[in-house]
C-alpha positions as CSV (number, residue, x, y, z in Angstrom):
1,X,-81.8,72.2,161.5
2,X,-79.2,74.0,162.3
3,X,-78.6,74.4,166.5
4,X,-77.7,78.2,166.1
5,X,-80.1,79.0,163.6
6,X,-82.9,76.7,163.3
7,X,-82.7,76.8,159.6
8,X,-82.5,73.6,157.4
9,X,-79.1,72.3,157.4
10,X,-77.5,72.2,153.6
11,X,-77.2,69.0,151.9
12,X,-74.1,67.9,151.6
13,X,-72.7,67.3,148.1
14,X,-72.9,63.8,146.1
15,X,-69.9,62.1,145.7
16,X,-70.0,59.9,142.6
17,X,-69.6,56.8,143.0
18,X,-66.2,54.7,141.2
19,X,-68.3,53.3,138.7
20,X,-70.0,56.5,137.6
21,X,-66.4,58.0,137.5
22,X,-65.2,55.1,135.0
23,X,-68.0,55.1,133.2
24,X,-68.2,58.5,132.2
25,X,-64.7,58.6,131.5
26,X,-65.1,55.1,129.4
27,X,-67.7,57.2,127.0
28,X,-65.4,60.5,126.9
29,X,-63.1,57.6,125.3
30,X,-65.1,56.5,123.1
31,X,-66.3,59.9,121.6
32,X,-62.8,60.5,120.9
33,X,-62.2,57.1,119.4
34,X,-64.9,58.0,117.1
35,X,-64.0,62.0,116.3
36,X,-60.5,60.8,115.5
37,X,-62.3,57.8,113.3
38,X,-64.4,59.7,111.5
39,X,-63.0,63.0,112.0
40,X,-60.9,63.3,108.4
41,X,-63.0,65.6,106.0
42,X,-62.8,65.6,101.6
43,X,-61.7,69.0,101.3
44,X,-61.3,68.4,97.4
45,X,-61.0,65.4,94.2
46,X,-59.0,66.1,91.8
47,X,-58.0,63.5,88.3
48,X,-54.7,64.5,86.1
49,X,-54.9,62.5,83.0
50,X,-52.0,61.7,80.8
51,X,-50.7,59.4,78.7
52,X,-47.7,58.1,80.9
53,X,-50.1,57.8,83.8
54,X,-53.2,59.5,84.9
55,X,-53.9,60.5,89.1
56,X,-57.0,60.9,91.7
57,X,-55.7,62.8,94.4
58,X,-58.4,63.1,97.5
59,X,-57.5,66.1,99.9
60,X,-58.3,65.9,103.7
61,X,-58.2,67.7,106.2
62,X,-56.8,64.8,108.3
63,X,-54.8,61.7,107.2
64,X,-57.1,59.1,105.6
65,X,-56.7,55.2,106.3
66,X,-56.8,52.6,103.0
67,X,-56.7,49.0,102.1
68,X,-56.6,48.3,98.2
69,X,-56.8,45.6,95.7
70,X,-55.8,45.7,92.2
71,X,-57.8,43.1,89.6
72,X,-56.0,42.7,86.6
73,X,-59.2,41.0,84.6
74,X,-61.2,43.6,84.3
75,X,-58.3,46.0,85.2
76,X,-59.5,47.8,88.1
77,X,-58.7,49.4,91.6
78,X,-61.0,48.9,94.6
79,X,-59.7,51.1,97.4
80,X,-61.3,51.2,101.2
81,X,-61.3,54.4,102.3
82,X,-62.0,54.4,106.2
83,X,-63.4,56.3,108.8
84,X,-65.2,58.6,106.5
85,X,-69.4,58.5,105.4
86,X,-69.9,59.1,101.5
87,X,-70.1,62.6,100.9
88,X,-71.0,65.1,98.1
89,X,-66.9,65.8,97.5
90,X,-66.2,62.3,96.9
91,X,-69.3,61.8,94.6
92,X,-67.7,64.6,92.2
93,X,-65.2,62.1,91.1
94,X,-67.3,60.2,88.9
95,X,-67.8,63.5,87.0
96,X,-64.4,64.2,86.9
97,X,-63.1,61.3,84.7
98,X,-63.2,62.5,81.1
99,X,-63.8,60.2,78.0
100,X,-60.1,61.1,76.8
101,X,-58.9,59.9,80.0
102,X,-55.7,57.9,78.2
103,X,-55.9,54.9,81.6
104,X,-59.0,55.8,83.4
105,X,-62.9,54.5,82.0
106,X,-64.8,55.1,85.1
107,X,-64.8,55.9,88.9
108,X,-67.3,54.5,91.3
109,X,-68.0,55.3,94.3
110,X,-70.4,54.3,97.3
111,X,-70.6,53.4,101.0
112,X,-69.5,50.1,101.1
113,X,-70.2,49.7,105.5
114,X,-70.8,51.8,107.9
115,X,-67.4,54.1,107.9
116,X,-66.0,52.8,105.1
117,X,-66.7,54.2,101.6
118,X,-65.1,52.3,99.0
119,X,-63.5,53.5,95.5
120,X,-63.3,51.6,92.4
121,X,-61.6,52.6,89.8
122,X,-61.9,51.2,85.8
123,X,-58.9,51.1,83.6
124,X,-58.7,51.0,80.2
125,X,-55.5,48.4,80.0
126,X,-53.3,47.0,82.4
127,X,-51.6,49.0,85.0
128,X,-49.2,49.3,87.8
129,X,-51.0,51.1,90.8
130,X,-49.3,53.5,93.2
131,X,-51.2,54.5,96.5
132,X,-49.5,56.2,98.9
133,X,-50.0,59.6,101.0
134,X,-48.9,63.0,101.4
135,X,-48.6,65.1,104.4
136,X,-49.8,68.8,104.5
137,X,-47.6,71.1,102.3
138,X,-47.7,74.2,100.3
139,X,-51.3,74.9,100.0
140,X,-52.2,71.7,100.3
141,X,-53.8,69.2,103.4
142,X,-53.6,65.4,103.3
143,X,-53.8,63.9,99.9
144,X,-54.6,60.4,99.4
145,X,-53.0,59.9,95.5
146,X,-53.8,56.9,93.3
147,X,-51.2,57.1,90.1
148,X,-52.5,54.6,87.8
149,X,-49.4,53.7,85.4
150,X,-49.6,51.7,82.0
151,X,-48.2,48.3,82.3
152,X,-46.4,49.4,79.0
153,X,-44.8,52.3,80.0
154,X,-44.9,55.1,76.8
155,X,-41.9,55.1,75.3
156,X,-40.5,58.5,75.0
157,X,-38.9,58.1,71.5
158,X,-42.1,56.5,70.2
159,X,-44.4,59.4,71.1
160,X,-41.8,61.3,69.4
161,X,-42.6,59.6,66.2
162,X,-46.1,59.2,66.4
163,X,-45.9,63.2,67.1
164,X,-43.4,63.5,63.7
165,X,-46.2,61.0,61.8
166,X,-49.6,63.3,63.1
167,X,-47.4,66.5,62.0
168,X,-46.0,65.2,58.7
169,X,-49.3,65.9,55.8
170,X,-50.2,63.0,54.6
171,X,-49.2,62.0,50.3
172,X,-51.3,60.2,47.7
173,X,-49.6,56.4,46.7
174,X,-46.7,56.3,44.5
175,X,-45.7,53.2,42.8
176,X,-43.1,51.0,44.7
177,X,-41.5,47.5,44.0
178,X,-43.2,44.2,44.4
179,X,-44.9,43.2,47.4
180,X,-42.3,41.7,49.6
181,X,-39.3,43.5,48.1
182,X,-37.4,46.7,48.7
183,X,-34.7,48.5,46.7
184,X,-31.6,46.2,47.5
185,X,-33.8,43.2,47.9
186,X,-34.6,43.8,51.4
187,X,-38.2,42.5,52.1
188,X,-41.1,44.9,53.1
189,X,-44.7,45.8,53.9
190,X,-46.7,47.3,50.7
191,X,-46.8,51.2,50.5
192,X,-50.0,52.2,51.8
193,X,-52.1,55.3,50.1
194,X,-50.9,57.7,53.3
195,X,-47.5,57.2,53.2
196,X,-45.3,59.8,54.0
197,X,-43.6,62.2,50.8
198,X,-40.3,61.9,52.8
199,X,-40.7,58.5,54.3
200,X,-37.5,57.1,52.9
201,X,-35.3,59.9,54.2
202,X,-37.2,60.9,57.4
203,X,-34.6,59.5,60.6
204,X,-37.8,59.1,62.7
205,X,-39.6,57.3,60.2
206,X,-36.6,55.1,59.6
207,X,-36.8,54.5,63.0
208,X,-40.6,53.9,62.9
209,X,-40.0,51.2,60.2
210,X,-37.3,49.7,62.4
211,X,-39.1,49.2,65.6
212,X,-42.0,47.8,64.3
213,X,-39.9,45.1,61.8
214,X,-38.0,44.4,64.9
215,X,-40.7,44.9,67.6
216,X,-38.8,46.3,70.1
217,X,-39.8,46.6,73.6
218,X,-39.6,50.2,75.1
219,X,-36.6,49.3,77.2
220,X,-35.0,47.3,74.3
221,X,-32.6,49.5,72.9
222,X,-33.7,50.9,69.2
223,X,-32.1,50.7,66.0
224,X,-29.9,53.4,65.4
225,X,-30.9,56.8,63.4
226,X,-29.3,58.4,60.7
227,X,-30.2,61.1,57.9
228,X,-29.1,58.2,55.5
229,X,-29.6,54.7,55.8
230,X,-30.3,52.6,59.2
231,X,-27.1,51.2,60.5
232,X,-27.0,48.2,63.2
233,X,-27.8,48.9,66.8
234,X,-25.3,50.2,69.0
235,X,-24.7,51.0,72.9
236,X,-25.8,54.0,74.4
237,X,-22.1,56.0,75.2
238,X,-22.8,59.7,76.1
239,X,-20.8,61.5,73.6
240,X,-17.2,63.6,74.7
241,X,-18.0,67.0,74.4
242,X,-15.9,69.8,73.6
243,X,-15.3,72.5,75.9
244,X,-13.4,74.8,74.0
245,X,-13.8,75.9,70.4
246,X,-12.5,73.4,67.9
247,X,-16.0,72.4,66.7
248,X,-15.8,73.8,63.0
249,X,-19.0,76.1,62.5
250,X,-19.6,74.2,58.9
251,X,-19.7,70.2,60.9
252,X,-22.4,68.3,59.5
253,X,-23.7,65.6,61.4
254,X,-26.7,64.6,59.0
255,X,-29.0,63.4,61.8
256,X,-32.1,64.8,63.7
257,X,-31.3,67.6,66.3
258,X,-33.6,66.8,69.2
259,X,-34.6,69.8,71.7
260,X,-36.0,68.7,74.9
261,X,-38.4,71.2,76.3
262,X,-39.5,71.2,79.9
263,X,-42.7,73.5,81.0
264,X,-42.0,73.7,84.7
265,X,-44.4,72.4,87.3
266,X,-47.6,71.1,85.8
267,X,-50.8,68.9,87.9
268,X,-50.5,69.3,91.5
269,X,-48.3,72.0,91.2
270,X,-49.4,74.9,90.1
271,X,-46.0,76.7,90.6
272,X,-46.2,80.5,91.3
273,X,-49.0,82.2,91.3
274,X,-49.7,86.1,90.1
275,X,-51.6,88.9,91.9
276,X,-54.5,88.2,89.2
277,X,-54.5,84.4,89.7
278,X,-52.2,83.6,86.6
279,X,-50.4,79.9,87.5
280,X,-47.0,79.6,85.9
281,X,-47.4,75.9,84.9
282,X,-50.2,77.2,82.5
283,X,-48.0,80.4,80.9
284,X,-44.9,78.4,80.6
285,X,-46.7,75.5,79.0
286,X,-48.2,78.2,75.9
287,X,-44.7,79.2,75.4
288,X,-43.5,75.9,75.3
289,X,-46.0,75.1,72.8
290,X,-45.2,77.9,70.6
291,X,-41.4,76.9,70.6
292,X,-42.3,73.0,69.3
293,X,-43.8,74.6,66.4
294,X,-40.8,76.8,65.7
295,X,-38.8,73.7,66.8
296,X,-40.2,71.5,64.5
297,X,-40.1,73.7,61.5
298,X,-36.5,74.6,61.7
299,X,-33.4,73.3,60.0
300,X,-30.0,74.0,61.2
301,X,-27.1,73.1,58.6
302,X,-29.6,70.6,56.6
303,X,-30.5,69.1,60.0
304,X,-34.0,68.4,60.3
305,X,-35.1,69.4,64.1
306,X,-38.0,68.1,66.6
307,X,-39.1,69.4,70.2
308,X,-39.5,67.3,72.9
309,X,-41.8,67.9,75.6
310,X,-41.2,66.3,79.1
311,X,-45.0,67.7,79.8
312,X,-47.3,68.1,77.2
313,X,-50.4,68.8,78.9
314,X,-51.5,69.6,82.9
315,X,-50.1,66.5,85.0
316,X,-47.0,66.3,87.6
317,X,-43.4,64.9,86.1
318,X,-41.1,64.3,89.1
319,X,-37.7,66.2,88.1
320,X,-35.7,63.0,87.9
321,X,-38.0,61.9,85.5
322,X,-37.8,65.5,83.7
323,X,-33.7,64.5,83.4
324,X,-34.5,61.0,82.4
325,X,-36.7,61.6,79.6
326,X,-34.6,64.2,77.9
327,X,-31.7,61.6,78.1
328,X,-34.2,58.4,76.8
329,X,-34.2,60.6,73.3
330,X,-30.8,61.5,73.7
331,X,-31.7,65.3,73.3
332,X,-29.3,68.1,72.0
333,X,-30.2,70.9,74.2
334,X,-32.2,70.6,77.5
335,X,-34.3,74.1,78.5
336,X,-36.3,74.1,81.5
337,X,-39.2,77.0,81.3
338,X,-40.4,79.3,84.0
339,X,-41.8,82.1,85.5
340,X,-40.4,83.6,88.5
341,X,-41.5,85.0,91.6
342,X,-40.5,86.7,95.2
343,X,-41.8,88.0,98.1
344,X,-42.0,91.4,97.1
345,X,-44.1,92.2,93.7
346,X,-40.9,95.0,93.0
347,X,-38.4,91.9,91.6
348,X,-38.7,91.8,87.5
349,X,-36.9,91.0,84.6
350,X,-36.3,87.3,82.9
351,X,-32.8,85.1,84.1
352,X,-31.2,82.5,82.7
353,X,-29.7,79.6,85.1
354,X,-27.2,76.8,84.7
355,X,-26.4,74.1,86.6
356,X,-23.2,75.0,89.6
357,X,-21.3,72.1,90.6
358,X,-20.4,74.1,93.9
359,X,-21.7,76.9,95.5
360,X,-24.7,79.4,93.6
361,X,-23.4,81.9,91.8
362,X,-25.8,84.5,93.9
363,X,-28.0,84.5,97.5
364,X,-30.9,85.0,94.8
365,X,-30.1,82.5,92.3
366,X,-29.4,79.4,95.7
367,X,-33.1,80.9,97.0
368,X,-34.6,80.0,93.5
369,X,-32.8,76.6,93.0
370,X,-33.9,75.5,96.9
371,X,-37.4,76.5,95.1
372,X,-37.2,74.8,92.4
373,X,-35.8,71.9,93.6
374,X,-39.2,71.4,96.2
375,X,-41.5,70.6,93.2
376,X,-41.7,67.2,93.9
377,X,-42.5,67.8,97.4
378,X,-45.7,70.0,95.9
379,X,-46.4,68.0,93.0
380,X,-46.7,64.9,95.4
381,X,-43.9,62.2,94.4
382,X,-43.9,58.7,95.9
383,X,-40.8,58.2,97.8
384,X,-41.7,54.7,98.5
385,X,-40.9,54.0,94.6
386,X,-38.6,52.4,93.3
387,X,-38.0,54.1,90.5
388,X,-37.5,57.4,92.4
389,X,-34.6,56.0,93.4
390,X,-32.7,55.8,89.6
391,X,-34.2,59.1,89.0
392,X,-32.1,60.2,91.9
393,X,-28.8,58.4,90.9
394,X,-28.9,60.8,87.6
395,X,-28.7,64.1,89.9
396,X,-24.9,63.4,91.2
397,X,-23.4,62.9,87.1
398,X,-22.9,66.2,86.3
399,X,-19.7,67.3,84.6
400,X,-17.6,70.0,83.5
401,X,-17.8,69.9,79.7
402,X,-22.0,70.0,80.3
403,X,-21.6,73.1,82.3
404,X,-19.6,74.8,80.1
405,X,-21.6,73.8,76.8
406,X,-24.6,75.2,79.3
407,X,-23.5,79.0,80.2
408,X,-22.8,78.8,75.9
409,X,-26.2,78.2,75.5
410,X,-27.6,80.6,78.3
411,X,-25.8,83.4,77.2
412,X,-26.8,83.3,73.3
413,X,-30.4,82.8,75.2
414,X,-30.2,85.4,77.6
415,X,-28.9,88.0,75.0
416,X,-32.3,87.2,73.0
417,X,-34.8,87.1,75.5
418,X,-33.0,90.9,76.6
419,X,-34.2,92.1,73.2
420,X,-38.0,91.3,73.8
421,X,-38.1,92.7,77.5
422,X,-36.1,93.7,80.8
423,X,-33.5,90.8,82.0
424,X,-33.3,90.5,85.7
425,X,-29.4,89.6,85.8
426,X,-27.3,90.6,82.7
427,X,-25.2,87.3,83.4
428,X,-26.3,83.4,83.3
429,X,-26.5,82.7,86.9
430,X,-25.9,79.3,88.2
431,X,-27.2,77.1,90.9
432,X,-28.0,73.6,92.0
433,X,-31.1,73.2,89.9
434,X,-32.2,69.5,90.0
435,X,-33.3,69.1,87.0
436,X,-30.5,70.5,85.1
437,X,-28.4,67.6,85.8
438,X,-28.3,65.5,82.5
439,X,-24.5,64.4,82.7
440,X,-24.1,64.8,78.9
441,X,-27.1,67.4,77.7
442,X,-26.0,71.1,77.9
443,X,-29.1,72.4,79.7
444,X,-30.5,75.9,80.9
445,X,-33.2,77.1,83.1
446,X,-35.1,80.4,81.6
447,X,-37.6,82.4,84.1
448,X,-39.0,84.6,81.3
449,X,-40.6,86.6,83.8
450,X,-41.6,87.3,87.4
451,X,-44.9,86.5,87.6
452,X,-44.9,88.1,90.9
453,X,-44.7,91.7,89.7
454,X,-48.4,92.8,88.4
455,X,-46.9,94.5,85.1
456,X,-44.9,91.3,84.3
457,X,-47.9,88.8,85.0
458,X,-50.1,90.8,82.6
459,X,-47.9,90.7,80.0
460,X,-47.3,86.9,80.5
461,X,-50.7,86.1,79.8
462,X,-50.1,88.8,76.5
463,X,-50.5,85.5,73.6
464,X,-48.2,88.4,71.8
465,X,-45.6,88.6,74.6
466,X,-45.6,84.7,74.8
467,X,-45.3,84.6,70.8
468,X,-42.3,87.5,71.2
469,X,-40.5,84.9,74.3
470,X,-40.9,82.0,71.9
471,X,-38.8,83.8,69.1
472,X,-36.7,85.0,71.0
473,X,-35.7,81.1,72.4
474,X,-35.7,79.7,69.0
475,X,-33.2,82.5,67.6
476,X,-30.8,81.5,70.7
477,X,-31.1,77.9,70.2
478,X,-30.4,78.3,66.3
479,X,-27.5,81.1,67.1
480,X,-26.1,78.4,69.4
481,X,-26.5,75.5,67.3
482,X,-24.6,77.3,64.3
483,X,-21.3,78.1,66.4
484,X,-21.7,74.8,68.8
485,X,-23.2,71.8,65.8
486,X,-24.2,68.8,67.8
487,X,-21.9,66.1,67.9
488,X,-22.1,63.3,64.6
489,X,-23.3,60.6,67.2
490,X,-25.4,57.3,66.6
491,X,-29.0,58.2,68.2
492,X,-30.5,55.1,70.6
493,X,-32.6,55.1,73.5
């Protein structure tokens, strides 16, 4: 009681103790521990098959923790995932592989202990595993990315062939010499009842024949192609080219012109993206397609010629590895396809781009290149590799004589692609585009369109508008080719 007022007197308020201070602070503690632990969540699975590799990316929402082991007999890859419970996103990965899946039979998944949910992965033959992560970027979270690579790697030249072989119509037997011989006396393998009509004066089946009498490894380099007969192997020297005019217009080199292609983006990166949803790695890799087949049945000067796709199907190709592939096949003409885009739907017209060895040639065309040049970043490239690295030490070799042979090629281009709809620039622009950096391959960037501008977007997913850009790219390459013939050069990888 209070003296004054004779009314209870108020408790006075606990004081925790010490230990019941520590010991609730010990268990805040450890429900953080266990948020951080298990606080990552699957937002998405995704697999990108391909022939040179196939990839499972995971997307989180936090960065996921991983121990793996690769067993080369069966080939498989068992990955720990931790701090995560099995859930319904990560079960959607054993749907995901397909039967055509060139590396990848099977996905498993399942909760291996408590937190830990592990992945094993099946593979057709042996591989080289990469796992490594990516931090937020673009669009995207975390990604955990498992690239499974061939322990062959696909030869470029190869798929060529095979390519030339599945497109050449098959013929009924002919007679040929004895078993054993060949005209000349050189031995040989019997004629089987498929052969190809022109197999005796086709270069790639020349070099077909060669690699497999040989048995060449990938890296090893390939006997040399002609239009005529095979001649011994030589080194790989980048050709001199001309930058002025004293190329005759009647040169015949009597080899294979090779055209590499390159659809932009592709996999992980979807590149821009149009008001109605259109994705500009899947317009630029129709048009693409539509130019292989004009490629590949086009002549210039009794040159046979063949398209060369760095992509040929929805997967991620680092640009190094763009640059390095066109250079494996030694290819004529490099052209890098796109679709543009801004922040303002106004901005239309196609442009044609060519590498700058100094400053951009416009505030618009150093925007695009700084772009561009972030694919890899999107697409999700390991920088831990190794061979990211070599990829790399091809980006500094540009030269002069390239350029020039480039702004050739993207003007005869540009003046085409201006007959078939509204050019953005009337001039080949030029930037610091990564993957215009072949040191000896004259090579061009084309944005057919803005992909940004709803009018433009429709009419990029127009199959006739694609069918009118893919004429229009052929006539320039041919219009090019007959005042600038490709050099008479031994072809080797």
């Amino acid at each position: 009681m209070t003296p004054a007022t004779g009314q209870p007197r108020p408790a006075k308020p606990s004081v925790p103790s010490r230990r019941t201070v520590l010991q609730a602070g010990s268990l805040v503690l450890l429900l953080g521990t266990q948020q951080i632990a298990r606080g990552a969540t699957i937002v998405a699975v995704r697999v990108w098959p391909a022939p040179e590799y196939s990839r499972v990316t995971i997307e989180s929402d936090g960065q996921l923790t991983t121990k793996q082991l690769f067993v080369t007999t069966p080939p498989r890859l068992a990955v720990d995932i931790e701090g995560i419970d099995l859930s319904p996103e990560l079960r959607e990965l054993v749907a995901k592989v397909k039967a055509d899946d060139p590396n990848i039979a099977g996905i498993r998944v399942g909760q291996n202990t408590p937190g830990v949910v592990r992945l094993v992965i099946d593979l057709k033959q042996a591989a080289m595993p990469q796992v490594f992560t990516l931090t937020p970027v673009a669009a995207y979270g975390h990604r955990l990315v498992l690239d499974l690579y061939p322990a062959q790697p696909v030869d470029p030249l190869e798929a060529l062939i095979a390519e030339r072989l599945r497109d050449t119509p098959a013929a009924p037997a002919v007679a040929t010499a004895p078993a054993g011989t060949r005209a000349g006396g050189a031995p040989h393998a019997t004629a089987t009842a498929a052969a190809s009509p022109s197999a005796e004066t086709d270069p790639l089946g020349e070099l077909m024949t060669q690699r497999a009498t040989r048995a060449l490894p990938p890296e090893a380099p390939p006997a040399v192609v002609t239009a005529t007969a095979p001649v011994p192997a030589q080194p790989t020297t980048p050709p001199t080219r001309s930058t002025g005019s004293s190329r005759a217009s009647t040169q015949q080199t009597d080899r294979i012109i090779i055209v590499a292609l390159d659809p932009g983006h592709g996999g992980e990166d979807p590149g821009a993206i149009g008001p109605a949803g259109t994705r500009e790695k899947d317009v630029v890799l129709r048009v693409a397609h539509l130019l292989r087949d004009r490629i590949n049945a086009t002549t210039v000067g009794g040159n046979p010629m063949r398209a060369y796709l760095t992509r040929d199907g929805d997967y991620f190709v680092p640009l190094g590895t763009r640059v390095e592939k066109a250079r494996r096949v030694q290819a004529d003409l490099f052209v890098s396809i796109h679709a543009d885009a801004f922040t303002t739907p106004a901005a239309r017209g196609a442009s044609v781009f060519a590498l700058s060895q100094g400053g951009a040639s416009s505030t618009a065309a150093r925007w695009l290149a700084n772009k561009e040049n972030q694919a890899d970043l999107v697409g999700g490239l390991n920088v831990q590799s190794k061979d990211q690295h070599v990829q790399r030490a091809l980006l500094d070799m540009s030269t002069t004589a390239q350029i020039n042979d480039s702004l050739k090629l993207g003007t005869v281009l540009l003046g085409e692609i201006g007959n078939v709809g509204k050019l953005h620039k009337p001039r080949v622009e030029q930037a610091g585009f990564a993957v215009l950096k072949a040191p000896d391959i004259p090579s061009v960037l084309v944005e057919t369109a803005f992909i940004s501008n709803p009018e433009e977007e429709a009419r990029l997913r127009s199959s006739a508008y694609q069918v009118q850009l893919a004429d229009a790219l052929m006539r320039g390459i041919t219009r090019y080719f007959a005042k600038n013939p490709p050099l008479a050069r031994s072809r080797s990888v």
